[in-house]
N, CA, C and O atoms as CSV, one atom per row, in Angstrom:
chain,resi,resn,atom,element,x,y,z
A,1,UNK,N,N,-31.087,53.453,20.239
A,1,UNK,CA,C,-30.270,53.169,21.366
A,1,UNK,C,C,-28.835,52.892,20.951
A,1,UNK,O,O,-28.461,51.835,20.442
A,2,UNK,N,N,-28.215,53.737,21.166
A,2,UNK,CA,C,-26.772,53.717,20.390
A,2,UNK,C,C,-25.903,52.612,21.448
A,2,UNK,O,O,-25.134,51.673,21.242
A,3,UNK,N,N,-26.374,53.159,22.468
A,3,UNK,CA,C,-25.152,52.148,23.511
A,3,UNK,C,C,-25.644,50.666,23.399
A,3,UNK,O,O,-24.738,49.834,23.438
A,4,UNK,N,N,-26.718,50.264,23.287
A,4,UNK,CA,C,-27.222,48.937,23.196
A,4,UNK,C,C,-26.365,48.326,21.849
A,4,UNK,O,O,-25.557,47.401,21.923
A,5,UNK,N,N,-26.772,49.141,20.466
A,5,UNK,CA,C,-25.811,48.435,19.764
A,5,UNK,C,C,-24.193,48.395,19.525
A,5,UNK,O,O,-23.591,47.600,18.803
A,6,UNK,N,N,-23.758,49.227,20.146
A,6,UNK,CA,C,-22.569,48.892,20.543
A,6,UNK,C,C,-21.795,47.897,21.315
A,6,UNK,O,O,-20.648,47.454,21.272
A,7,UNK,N,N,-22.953,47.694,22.108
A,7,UNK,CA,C,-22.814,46.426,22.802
A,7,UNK,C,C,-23.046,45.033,22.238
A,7,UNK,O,O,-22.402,44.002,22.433
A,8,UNK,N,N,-24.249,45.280,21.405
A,8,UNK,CA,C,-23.725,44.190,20.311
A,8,UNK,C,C,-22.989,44.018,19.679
A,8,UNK,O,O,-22.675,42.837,19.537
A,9,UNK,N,N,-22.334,44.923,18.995
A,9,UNK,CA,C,-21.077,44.502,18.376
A,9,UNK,C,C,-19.881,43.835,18.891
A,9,UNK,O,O,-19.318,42.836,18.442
A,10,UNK,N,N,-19.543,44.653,20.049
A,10,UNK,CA,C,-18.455,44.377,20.897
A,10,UNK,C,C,-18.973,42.803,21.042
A,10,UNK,O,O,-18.030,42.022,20.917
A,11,UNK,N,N,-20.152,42.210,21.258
A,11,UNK,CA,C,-20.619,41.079,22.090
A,11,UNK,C,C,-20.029,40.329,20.605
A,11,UNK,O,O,-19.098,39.524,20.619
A,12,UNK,N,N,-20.675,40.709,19.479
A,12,UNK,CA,C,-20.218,39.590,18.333
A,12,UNK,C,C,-18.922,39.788,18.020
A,12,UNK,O,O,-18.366,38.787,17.569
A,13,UNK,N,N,-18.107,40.991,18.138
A,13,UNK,CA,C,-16.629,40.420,17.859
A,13,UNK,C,C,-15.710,39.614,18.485
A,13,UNK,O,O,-14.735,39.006,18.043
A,14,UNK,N,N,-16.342,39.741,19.965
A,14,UNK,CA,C,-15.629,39.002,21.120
A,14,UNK,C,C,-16.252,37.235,20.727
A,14,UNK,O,O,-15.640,36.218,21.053
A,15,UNK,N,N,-17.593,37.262,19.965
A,15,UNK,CA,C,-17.622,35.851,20.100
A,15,UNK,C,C,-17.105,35.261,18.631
A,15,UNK,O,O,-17.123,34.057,18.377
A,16,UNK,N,N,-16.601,36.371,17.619
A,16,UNK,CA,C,-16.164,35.985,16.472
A,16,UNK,C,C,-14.634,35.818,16.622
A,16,UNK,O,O,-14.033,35.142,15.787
A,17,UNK,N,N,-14.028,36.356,17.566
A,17,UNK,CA,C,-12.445,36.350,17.969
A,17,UNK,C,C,-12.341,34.800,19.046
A,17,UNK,O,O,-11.268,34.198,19.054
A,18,UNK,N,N,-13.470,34.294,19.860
A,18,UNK,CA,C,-13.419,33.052,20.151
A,18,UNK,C,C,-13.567,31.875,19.054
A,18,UNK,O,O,-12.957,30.818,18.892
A,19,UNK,N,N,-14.643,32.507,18.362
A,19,UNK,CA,C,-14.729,31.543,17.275
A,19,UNK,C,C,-13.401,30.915,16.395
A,19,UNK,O,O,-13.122,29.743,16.144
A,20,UNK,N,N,-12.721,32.148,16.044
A,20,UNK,CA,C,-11.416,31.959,15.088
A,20,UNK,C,C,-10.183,31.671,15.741
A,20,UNK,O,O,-9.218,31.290,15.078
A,21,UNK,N,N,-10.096,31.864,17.390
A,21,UNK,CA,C,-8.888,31.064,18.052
A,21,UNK,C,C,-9.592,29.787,18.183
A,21,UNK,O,O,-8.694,28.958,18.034
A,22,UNK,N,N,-10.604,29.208,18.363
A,22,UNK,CA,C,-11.230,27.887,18.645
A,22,UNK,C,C,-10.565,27.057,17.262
A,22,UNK,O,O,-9.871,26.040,17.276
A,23,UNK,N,N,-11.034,27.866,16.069
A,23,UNK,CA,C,-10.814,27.273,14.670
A,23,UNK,C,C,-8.874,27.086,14.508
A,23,UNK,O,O,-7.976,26.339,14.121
A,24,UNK,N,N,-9.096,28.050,14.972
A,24,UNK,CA,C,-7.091,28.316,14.302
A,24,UNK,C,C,-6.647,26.964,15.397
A,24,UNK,O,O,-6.266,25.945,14.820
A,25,UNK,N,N,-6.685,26.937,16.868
A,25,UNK,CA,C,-6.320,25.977,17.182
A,25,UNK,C,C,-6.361,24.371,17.086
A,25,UNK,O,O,-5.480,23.597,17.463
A,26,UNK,N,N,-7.963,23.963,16.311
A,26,UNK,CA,C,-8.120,22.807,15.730
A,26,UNK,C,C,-7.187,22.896,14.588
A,26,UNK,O,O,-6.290,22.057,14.673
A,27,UNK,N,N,-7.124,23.605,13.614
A,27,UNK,CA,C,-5.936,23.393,12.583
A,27,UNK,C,C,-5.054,22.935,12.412
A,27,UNK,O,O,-4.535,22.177,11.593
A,28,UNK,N,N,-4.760,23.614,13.577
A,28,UNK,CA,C,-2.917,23.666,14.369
A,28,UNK,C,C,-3.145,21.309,14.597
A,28,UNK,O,O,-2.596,20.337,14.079
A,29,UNK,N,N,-3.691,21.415,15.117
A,29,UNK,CA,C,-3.749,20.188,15.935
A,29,UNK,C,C,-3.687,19.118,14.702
A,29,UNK,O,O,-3.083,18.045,14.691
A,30,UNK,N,N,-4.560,19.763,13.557
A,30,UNK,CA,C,-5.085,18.699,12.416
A,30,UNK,C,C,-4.006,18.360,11.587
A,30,UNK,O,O,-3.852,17.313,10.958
A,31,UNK,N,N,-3.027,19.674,11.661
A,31,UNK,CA,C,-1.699,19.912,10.741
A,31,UNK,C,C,-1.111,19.129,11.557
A,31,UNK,O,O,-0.781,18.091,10.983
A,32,UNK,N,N,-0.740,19.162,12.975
A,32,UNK,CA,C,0.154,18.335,13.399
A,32,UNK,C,C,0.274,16.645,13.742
A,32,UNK,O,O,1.248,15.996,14.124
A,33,UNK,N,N,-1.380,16.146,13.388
A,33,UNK,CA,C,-1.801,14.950,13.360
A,33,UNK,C,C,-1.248,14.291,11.559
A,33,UNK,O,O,-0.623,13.245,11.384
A,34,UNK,N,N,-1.588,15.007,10.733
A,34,UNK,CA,C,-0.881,15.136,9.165
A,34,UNK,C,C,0.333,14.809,9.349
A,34,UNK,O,O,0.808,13.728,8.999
A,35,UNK,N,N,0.828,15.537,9.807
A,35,UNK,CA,C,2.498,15.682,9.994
A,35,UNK,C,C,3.158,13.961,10.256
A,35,UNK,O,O,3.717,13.144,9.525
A,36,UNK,N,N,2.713,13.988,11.758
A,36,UNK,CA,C,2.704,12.239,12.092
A,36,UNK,C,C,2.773,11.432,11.327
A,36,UNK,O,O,3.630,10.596,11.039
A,37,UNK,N,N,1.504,11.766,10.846
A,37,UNK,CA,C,0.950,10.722,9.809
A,37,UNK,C,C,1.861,10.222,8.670
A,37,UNK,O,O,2.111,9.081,8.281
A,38,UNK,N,N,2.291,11.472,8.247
A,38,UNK,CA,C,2.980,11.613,6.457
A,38,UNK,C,C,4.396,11.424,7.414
A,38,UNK,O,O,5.229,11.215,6.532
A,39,UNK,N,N,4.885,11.395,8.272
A,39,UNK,CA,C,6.281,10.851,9.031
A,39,UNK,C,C,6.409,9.418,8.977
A,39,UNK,O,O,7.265,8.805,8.339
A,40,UNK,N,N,5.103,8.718,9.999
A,40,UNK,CA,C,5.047,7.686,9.572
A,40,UNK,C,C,5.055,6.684,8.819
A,40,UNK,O,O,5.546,5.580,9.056
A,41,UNK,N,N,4.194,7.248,7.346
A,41,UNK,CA,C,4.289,6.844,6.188
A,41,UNK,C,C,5.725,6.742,5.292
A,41,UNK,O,O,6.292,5.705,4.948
A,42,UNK,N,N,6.002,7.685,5.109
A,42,UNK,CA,C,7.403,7.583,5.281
A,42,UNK,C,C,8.548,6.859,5.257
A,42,UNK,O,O,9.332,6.543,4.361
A,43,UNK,N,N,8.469,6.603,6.759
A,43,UNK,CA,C,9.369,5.588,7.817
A,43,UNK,C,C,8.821,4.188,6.997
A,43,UNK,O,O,9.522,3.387,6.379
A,44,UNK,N,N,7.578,4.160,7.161
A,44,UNK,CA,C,7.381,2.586,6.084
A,44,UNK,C,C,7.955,2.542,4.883
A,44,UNK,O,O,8.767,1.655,4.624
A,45,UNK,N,N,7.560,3.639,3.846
A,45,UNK,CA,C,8.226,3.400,2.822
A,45,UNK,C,C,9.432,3.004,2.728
A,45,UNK,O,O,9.709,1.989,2.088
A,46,UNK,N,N,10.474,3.837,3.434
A,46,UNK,CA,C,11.888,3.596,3.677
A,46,UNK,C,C,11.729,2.021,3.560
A,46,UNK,O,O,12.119,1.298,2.643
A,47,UNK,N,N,11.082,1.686,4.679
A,47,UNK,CA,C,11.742,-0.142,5.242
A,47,UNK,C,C,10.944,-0.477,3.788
A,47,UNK,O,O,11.673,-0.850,2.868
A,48,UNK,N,N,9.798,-0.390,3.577
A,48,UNK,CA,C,9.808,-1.520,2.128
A,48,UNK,C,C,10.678,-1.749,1.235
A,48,UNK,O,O,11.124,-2.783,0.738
A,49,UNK,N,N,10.994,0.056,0.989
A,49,UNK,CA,C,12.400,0.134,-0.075
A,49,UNK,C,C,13.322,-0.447,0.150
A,49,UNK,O,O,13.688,-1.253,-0.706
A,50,UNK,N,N,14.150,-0.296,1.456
A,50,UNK,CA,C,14.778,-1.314,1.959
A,50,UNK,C,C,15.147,-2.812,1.673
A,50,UNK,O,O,16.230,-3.313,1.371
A,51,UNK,N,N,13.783,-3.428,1.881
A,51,UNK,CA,C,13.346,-5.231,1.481
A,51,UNK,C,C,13.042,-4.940,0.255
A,51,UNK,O,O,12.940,-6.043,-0.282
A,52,UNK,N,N,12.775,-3.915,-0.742
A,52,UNK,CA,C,12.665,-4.376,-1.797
A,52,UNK,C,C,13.944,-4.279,-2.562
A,52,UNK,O,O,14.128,-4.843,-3.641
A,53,UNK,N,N,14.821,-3.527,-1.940
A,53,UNK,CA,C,16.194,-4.114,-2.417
A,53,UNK,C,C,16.803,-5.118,-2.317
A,53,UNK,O,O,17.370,-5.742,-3.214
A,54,UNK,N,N,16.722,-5.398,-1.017
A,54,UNK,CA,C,17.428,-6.631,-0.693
A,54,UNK,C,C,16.677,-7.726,-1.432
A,54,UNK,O,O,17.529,-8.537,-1.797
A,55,UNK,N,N,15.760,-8.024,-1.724
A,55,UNK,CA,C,15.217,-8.801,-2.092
A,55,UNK,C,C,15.506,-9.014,-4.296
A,55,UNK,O,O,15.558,-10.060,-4.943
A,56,UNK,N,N,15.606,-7.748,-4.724
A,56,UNK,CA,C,16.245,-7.629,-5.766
A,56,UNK,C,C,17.393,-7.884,-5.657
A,56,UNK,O,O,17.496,-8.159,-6.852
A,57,UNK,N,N,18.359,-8.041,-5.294
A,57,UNK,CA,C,19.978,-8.448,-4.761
A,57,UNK,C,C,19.704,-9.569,-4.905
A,57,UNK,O,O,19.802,-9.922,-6.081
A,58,UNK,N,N,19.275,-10.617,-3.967
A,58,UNK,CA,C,19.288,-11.668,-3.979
A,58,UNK,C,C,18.151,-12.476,-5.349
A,58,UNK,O,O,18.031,-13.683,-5.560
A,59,UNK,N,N,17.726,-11.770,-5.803
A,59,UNK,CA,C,17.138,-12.302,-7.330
A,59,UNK,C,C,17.602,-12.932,-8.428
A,59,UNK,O,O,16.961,-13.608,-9.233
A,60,UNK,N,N,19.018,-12.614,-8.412
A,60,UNK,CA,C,19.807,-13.399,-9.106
A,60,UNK,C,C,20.070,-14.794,-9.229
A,60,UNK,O,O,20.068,-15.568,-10.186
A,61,UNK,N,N,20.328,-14.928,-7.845
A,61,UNK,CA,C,20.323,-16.626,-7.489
A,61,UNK,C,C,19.262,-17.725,-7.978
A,61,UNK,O,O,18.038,-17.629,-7.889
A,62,UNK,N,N,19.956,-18.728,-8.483
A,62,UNK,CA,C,18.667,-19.692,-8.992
A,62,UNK,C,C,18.301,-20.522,-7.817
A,62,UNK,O,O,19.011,-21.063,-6.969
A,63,UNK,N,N,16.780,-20.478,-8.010
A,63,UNK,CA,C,16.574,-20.961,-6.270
A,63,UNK,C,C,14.920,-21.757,-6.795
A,63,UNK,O,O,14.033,-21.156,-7.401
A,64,UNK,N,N,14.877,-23.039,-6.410
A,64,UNK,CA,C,13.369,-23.994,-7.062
A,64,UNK,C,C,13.926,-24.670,-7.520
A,64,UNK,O,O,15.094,-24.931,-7.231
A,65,UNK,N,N,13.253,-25.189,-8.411
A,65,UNK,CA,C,13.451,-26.147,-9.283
A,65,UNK,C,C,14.772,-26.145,-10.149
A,65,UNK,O,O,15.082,-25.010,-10.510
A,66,UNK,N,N,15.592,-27.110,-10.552
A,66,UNK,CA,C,16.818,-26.938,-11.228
A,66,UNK,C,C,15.802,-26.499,-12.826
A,66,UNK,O,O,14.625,-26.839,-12.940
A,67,UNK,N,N,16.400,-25.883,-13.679
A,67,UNK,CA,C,15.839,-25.892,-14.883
A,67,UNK,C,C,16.520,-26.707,-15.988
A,67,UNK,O,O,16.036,-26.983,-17.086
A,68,UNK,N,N,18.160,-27.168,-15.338
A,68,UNK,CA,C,18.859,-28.246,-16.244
A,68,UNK,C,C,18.090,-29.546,-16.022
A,68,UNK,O,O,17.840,-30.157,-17.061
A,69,UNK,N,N,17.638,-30.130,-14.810
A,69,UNK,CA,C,17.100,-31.384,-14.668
A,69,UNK,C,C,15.663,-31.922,-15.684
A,69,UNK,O,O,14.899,-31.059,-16.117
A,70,UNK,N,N,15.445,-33.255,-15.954
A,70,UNK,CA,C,14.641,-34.052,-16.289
A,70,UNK,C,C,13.711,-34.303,-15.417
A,70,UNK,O,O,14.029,-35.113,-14.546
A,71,UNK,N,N,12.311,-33.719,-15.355
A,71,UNK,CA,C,11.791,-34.245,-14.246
A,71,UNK,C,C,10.199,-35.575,-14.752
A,71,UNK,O,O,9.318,-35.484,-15.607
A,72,UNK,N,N,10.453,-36.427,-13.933
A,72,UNK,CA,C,9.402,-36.879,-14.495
A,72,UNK,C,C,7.985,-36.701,-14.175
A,72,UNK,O,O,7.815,-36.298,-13.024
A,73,UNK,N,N,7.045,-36.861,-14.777
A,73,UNK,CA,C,5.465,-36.546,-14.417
A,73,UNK,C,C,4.768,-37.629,-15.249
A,73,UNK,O,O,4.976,-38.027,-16.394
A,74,UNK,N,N,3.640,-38.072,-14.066
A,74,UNK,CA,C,3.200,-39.186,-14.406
A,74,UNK,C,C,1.787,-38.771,-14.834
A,74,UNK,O,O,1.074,-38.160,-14.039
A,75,UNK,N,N,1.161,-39.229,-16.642
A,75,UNK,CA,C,0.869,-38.393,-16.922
A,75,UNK,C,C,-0.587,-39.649,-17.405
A,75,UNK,O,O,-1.613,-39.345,-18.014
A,76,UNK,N,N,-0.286,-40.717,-17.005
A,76,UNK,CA,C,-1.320,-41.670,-17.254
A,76,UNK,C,C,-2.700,-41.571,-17.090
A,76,UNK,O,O,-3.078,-41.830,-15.948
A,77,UNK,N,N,-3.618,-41.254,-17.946
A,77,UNK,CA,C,-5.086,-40.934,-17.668
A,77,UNK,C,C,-4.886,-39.461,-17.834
A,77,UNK,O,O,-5.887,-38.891,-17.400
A,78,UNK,N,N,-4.220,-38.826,-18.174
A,78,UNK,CA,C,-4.659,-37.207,-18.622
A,78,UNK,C,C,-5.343,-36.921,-19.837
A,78,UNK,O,O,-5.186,-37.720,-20.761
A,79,UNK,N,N,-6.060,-35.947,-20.004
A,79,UNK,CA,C,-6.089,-35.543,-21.618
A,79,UNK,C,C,-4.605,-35.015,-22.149
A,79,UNK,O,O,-3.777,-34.265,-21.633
A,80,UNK,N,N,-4.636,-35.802,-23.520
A,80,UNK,CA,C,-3.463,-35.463,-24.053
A,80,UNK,C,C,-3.854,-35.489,-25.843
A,80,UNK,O,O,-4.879,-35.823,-26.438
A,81,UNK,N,N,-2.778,-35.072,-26.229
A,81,UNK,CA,C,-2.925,-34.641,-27.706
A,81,UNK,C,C,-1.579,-34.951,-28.425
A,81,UNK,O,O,-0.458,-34.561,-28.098
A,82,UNK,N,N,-1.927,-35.722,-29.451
A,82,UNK,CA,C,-0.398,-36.093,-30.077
A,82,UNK,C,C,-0.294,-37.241,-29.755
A,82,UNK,O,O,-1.163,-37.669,-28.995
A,83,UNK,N,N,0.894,-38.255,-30.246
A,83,UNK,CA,C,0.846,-40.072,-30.201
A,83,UNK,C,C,1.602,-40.064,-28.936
A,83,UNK,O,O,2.413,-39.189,-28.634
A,84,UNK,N,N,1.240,-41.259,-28.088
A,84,UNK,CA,C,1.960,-41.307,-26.849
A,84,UNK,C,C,3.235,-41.930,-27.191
A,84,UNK,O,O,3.898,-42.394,-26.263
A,85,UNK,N,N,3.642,-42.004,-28.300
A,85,UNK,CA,C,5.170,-42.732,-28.060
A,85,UNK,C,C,6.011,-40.944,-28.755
A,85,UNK,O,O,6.903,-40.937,-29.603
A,86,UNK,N,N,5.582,-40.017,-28.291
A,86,UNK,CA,C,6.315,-39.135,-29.009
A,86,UNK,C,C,7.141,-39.052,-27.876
A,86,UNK,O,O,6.820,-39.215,-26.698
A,87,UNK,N,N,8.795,-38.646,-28.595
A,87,UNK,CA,C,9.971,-38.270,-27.589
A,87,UNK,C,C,9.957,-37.497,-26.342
A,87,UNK,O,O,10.567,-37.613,-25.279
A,88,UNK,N,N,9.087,-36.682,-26.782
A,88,UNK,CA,C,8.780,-35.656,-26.007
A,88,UNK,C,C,7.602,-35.260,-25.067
A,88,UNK,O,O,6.651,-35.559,-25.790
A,89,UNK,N,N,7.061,-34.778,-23.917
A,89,UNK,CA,C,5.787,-34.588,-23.384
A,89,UNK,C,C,5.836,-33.577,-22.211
A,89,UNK,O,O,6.404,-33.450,-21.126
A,90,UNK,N,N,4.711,-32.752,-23.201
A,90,UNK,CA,C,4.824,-31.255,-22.180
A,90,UNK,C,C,3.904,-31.610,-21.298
A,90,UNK,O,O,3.200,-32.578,-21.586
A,91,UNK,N,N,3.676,-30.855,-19.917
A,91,UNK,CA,C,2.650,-31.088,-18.998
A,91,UNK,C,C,2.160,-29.775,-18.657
A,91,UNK,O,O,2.676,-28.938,-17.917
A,92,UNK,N,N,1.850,-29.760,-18.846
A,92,UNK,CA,C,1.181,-28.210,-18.366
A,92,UNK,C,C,-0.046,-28.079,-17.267
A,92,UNK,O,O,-1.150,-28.619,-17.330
A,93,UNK,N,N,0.475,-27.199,-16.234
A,93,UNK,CA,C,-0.128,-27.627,-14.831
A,93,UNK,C,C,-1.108,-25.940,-15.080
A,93,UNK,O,O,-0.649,-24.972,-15.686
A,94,UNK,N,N,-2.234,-25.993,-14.549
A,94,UNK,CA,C,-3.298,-24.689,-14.646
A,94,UNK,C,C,-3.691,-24.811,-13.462
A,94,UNK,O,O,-3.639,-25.800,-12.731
A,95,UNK,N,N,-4.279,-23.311,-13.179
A,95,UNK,CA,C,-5.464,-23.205,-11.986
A,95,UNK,C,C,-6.333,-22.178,-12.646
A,95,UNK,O,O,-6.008,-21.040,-12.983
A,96,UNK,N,N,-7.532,-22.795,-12.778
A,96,UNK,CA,C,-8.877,-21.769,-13.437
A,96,UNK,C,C,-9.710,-20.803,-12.447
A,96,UNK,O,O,-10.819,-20.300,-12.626
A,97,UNK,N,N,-8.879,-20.708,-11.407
A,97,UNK,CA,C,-10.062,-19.839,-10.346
A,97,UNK,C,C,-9.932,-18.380,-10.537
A,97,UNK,O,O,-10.652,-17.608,-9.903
């Protein structure tokens, strides 16, 4: 039956030509959701770069604790090492977590 399969064919190219505008148009859509996306991303980076300059700028400045000052720490009942009348006494503050 020649005309019968002709008709199949025609029937599967017509549903293989829906198939591949169905496909091509999700693409389209997926590329342009990407697009957004990697725009967006972007736009953030900018602003971090941004604050992470500014924030290097202002790094210079001494800002906390003076590091010329004497500070005292009261150190009575610590473990310590070395004679307590020495001139000197480091304190050393930790967190073990």
């Amino acid at each position: 039956m020649p005309g019968g399969t002709g008709k199949a064919t025609l029937a599967a190219l017509g549903l293989l030509l829906i198939v591949n505008v169905s496909l091509w148009t999700q693409s389209r859509g997926n590329q342009t959701a990407v697009t957004e996306r990697l725009t967006r991303i972007e736009t953030q980076m900018g602003q971090l770069s941004t604050k992470m300059d500014a924030v290097a700028r202002g790094a210079g400045a001494p800002k906390g604790l003076d590091p010329n000052k004497v500070y005292t720490v009261k150190t009575d009942g610590a473990p310590a090492k070395g004679p307590a009348s020495a001139p000197v006494t480091i304190a050393e503050f930790s967190d073990f977590q």
